[in-house]
Every structure is written in structure tokens, then in C-alpha cells.
C-alpha positions as CSV (number, residue, x, y, z in Angstrom):
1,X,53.2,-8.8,34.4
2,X,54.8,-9.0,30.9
3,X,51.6,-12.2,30.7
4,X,49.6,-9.2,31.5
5,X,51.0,-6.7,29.0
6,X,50.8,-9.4,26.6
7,X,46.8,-10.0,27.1
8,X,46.0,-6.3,26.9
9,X,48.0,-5.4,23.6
10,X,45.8,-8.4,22.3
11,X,42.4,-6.9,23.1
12,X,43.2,-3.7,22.0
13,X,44.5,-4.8,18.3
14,X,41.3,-7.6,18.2
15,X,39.0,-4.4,18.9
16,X,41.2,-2.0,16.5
17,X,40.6,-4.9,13.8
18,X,36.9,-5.6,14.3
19,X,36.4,-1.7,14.2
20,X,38.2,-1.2,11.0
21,X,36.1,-3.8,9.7
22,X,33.0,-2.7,10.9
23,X,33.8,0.6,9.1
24,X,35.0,-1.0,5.8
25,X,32.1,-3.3,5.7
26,X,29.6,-0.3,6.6
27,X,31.0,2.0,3.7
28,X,30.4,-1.1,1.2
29,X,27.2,-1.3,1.9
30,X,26.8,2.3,1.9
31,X,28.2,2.7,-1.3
32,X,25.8,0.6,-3.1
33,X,23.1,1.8,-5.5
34,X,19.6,1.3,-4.4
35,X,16.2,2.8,-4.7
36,X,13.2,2.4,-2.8
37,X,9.8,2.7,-3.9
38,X,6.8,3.0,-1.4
39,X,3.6,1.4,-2.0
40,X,0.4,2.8,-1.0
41,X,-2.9,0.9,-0.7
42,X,-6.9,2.7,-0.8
43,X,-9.6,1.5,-1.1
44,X,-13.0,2.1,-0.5
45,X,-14.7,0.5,1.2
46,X,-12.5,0.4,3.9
47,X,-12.6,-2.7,5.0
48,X,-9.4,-4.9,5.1
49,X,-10.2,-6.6,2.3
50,X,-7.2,-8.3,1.0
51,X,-5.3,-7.1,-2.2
52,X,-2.3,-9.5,-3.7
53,X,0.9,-7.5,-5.4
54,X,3.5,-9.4,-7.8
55,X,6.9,-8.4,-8.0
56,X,8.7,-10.0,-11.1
57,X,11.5,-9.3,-13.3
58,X,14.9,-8.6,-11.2
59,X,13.9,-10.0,-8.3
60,X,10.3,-12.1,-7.9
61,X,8.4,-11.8,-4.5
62,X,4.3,-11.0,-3.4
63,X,3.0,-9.1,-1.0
64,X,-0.2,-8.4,0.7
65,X,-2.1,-5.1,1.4
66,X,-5.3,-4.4,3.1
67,X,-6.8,-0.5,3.7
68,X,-6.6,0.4,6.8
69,X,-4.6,-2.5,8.6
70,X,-1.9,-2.4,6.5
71,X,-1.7,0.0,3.8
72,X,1.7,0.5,2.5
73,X,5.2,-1.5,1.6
74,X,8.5,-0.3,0.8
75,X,10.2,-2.2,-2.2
76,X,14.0,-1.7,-2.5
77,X,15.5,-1.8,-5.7
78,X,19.0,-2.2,-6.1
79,X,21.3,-0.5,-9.2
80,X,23.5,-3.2,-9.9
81,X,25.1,-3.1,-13.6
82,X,23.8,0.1,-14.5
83,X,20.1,-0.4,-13.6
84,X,17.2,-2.6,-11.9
85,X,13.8,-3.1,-13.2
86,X,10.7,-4.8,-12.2
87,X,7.2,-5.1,-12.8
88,X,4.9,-4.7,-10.1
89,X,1.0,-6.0,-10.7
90,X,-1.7,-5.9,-8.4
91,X,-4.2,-9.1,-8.4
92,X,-7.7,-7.4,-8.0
93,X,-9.9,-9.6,-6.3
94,X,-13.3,-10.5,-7.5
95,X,-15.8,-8.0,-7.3
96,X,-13.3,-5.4,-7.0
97,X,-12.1,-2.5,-9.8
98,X,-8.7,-1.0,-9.9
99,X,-9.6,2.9,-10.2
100,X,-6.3,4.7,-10.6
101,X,-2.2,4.4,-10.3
102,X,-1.0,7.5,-9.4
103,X,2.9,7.5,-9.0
104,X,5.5,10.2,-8.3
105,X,8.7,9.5,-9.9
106,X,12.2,10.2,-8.0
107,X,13.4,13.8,-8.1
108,X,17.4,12.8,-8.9
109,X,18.5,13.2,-12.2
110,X,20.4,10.6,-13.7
111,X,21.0,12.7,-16.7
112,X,18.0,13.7,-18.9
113,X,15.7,11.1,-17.2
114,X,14.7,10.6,-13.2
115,X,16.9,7.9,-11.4
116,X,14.0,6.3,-10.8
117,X,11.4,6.3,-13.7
118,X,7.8,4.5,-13.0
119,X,5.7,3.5,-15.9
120,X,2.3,2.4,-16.0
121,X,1.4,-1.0,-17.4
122,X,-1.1,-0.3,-21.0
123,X,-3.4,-2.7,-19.6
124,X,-3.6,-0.5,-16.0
125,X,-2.8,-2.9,-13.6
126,X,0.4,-2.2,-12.8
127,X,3.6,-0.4,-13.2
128,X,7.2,-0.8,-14.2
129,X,10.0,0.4,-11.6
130,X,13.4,1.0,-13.4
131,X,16.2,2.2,-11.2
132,X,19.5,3.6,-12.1
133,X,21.1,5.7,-9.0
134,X,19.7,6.1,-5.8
135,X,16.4,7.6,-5.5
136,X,13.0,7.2,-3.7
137,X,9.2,7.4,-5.3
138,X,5.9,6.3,-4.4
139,X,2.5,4.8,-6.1
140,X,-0.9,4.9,-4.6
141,X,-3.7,2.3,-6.1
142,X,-7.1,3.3,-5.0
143,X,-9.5,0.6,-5.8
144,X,-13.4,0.7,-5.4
145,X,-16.1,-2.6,-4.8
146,X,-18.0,-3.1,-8.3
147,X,-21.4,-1.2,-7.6
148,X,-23.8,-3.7,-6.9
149,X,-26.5,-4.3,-9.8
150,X,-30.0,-2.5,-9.1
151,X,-32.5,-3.5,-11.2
152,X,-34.3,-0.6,-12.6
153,X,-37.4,0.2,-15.4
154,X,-36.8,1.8,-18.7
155,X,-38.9,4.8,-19.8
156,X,-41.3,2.3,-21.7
157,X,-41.3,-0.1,-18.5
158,X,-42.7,2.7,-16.4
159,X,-45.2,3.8,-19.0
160,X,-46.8,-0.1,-18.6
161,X,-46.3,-0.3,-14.8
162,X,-48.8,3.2,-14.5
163,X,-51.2,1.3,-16.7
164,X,-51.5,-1.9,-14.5
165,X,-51.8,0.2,-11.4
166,X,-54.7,2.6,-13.2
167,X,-56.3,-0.6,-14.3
168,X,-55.9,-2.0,-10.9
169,X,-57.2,0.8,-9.2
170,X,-60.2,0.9,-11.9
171,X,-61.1,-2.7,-10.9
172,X,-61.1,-1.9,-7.1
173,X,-63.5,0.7,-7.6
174,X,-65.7,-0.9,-9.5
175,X,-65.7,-3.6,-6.7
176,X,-66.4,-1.3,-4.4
177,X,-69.6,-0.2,-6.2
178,X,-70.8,-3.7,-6.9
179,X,-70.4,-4.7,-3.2
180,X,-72.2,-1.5,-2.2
């Protein structure tokens, strides 16, 4: 019986101590910083064509995006020593045009600036990500296929290409009246 006793006041301390750790260990993770940042891909065409991101900077990773099988990706950022920033780039493929970045920033204030502030890259391929607190945003990059080259006449091209078909259709009558 005591054997007994013994075995049960065992259990129930091994399951009070896993539950406080489950608790404390929850509330660490809980209490740290992070911000997380959901990317959005469009493109048109639609037609799954591939498009390569970079990550770099406070932490380094790619991923891949294609409209409409698989259109968006969460990036977490985490707000250790005050902030974390990375650069995120998009590899255009060939024979496609990156059209617009269009980002909303976090609505927490940090102070006089957003806990999450997104800038866009000068050359406009990309953006920075800096956060400082917890926070979400989003960016959406539309991209469009390079319009296809169509050759065309100038105003002076189809001035001549009148004359060859009047002088053409000349020469057919003419033939006509010789035959006849």
C-alpha cells in the first residue's frame, strides 16, 4: 500500500514538474520579439512561372513563388538586440519585368517610426525589412512577361509600301490589256 502511495505521489509531482515547465518554456517563447512579414506574388500571365526571392542580411535563406500555385510566404523576423533587418530581392527571370512593390508597413508604433518599417531598394528590386517590436506587414510584387516585339512600318515605310502595291497593281493591268 505505502509502495502504492509512494508510486502515485511520484506521478503527480513528474506531471506538476513537466507542467510548470511547459508553462515557463511557453511564456519564453512568447515573450520574444518577432515580426512577420507576408509576401505576396502576381503576375500576369498567370501561369506558374517560377519567381526566385533572396533573403540576406540577419538571417540568409530563398524561396520560391509562382502565381497561382503558390503565391504567398510568411517571413518571420525576430527583434533580438533592439532590431532585425534583412534585405529581401526578387530574381526576375528572363523575359520577365518587375512592375511594382507595393508594401504596407506595421501599424505599431515603436515611438515616432512603425515597428516594422519596409523600404524599397533604389534600384526596385526589392525591399528592406527592419523590425523592432512585434508587428506584421505585407508586400505584393506584380510582375508582367516583356511584350513580345512586333515589327511594325514607320510613317515613311508605309508611304513606299502604297507605292509598290500601286505600281504592282499598274503592272497587272497593263498585263491584262496586253493579253487581251
Amino acid at each position: 500500500m505505502r509502495y502504492a502511495r509512494n508510486l502515485i505521489s511520484f506521478f503527480i509531482l513528474t506531471t506538476l514538474m513537466g507542467a510548470g515547465f511547459l508553462v515557463f518554456s511557453t511564456s519564453q517563447v512568447k515573450a520574444q520579439d518577432s515580426c512577420q512579414v507576408t509576401i505576396v506574388k502576381v503576375a500576369d500571365p498567370v501561369d506558374d512561372t517560377p519567381f526566385n526571392f533572396s533573403v540576406t542580411g540577419d538571417q540568409n535563406f530563398e524561396f520560391t513563388l509562382s502565381d497561382p500555385s503558390d503565391t504567398t510566404e510568411i517571413i518571420g523576423l525576430l527583434a533580438e538586440e533592439g532590431q532585425d533587418t534583412v534585405t529581401l530581392t526578387e530574381l526576375t527571370p528572363p523575359g520577365w519585368l518587375l512592375d511594382n512593390i507595393e508594401c504596407t508597413e506595421g501599424q505599431v508604433n515603436c515611438g515616432a517610426t512603425p515597428c516594422l518599417t519596409i523600404t524599397e531598394l533604389p534600384n526596385g528590386q526589392g525591399v528592406v525589412l527592419t523590425c523592432l517590436d512585434n508587428d506584421t506587414g505585407s508586400c505584393t510584387f506584380t510582375n508582367s512577361a516583356k511584350p513580345l516585339n512586333i515589327p511594325t512600318l514607320s510613317q515613311w515605310g508605309l508611304i513606299v509600301m502604297a507605292g509598290i502595291l500601286v505600281l504592282i497593281g499598274i503592272w497587272g493591268i497593263t498585263r491584262k490589256k496586253a493579253e487581251a
